[in-house]
C-alpha positions in Angstrom: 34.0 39.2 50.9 36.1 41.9 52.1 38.6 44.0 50.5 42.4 44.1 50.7 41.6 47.8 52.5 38.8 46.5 54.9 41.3 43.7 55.9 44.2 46.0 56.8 41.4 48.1 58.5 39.6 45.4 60.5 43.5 43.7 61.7 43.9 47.3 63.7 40.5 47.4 64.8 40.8 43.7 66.3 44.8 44.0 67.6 43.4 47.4 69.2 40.4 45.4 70.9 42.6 42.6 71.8 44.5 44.9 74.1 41.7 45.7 76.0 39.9 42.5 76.1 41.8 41.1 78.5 40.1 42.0 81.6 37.2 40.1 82.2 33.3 41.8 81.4 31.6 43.6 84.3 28.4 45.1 84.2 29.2 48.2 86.3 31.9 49.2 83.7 29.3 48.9 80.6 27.9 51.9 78.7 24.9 51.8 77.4 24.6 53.4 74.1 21.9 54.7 71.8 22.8 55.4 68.7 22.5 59.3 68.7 25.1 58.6 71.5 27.4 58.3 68.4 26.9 61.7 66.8 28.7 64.4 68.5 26.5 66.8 70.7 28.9 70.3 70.9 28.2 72.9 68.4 24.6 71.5 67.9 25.7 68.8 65.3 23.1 66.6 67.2 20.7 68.2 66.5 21.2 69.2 62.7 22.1 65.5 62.1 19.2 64.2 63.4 17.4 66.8 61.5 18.9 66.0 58.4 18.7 62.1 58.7 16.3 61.3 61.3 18.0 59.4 64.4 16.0 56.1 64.3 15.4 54.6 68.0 16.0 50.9 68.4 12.4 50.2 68.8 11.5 51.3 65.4 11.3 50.4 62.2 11.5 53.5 60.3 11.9 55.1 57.0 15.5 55.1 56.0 17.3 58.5 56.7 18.9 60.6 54.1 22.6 59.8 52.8 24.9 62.4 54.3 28.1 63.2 53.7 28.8 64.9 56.8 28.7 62.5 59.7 31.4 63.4 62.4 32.2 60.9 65.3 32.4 61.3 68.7 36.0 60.5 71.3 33.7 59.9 73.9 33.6 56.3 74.2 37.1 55.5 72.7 38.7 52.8 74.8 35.3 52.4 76.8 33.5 49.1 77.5 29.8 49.4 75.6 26.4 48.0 74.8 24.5 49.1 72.2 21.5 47.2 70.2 21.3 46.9 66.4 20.9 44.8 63.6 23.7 42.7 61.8 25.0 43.1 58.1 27.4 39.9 58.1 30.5 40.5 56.3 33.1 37.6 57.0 31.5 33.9 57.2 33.7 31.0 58.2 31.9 27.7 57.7 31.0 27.9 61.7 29.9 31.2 61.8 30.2 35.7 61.1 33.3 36.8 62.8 33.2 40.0 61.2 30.0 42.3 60.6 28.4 45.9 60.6 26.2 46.9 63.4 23.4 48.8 62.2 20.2 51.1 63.2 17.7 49.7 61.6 16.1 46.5 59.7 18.0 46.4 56.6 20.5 49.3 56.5 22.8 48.8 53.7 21.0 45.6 52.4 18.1 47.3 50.8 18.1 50.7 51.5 21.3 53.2 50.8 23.5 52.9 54.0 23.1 55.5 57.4 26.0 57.7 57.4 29.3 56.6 59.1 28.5 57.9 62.1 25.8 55.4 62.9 28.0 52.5 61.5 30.1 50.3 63.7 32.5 47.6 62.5 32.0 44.1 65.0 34.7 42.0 65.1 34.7 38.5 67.1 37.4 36.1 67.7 34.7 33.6 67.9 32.1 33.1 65.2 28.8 33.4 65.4 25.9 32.4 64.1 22.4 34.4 63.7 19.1 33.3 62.7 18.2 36.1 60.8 19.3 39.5 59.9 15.9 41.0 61.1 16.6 39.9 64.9 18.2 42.9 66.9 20.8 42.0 68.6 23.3 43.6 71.9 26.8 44.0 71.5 29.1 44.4 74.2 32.9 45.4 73.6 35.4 47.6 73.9 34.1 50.5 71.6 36.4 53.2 69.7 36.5 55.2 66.0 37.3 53.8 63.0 37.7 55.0 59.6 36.5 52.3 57.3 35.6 51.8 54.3 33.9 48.0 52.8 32.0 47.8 49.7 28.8 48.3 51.3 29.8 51.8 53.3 31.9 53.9 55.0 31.9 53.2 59.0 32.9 55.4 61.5 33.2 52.5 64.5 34.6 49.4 65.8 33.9 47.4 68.7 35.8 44.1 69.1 32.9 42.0 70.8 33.0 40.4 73.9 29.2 39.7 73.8 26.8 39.4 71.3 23.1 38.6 72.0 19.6 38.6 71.3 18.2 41.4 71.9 15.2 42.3 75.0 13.7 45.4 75.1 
């Protein structure tokens, strides 16, 4: 299901995840993101992005927000061990499971509405696959988090996070 592009793509994403996936998970290194986390906050482009496309908070199902072509990422969390909630777009099946999919905002970004902008896009990559009951379940990730500049046939993402820990999500 992926492209030639994404694979090259997702091989860097997942060789630079494996190099920090060694050390074993701890809670007190975990950052907790939301997803306005991932839009940078200097020179106010927080606030006219969220503006412009409406930041959606986990807990709701919104409207979707305008396409935007500008969508800048943040350094902040490159490298860093994160959590952050969303919903899952599989893009790689194996017969036991996704091992590849895009974390998004909101019930179904890029399915039936056009997608957010890269910037609230992350690439999930997991060494194991997994299996979901639905694509309207949120979910947690937890991985080593860092930018990407991807783009698949359903939208250009703007992060990766190699996945140490995906589950259901609890408000």
């Amino acid at each position: 299901m992926t492209t030639d592009h994404t694979r090259r793509s997702l091989l860097g994403v997942t060789l630079a995840g494996m190099l920090f996936a060694a050390s074993p998970l701890r809670a007190e290194d975990v950052i907790e993101l939301d997803w306005d986390d991932l839009i940078p906050h200097e020179g106010g482009a927080l606030e006219a992005a969220a503006e412009r496309m409406g930041v959606i908070s986990h807990d709701q199902i919104s409207s979707m927000p305008e396409v935007s072509e500008d969508a800048p990422t943040t350094d902040a969390y490159d490298g860093k061990l994160v959590r952050i909630p969303g919903f899952v777009v599989p893009l790689e099946y194996l017969s036991t499971g996704v091992t590849t999919f895009i974390l998004v905002p909101y019930v179904g970004a890029c399915i039936h509405v056009p997608p957010p902008p890269a910037n609230q896009l992350i690439l999930v990559t997991s060494e194991t696959p997994l299996e979901f009951s639905g694509l309207f379940e949120p979910v947690w990730v937890t991985g080593v988090f860092g930018r990407a500049a991807l783009s698949t046939d359903l939208a250009d993402i703007g992060y990766a996070i190699s996945a140490d820990e995906v589950e259901p999500y609890e408000g």
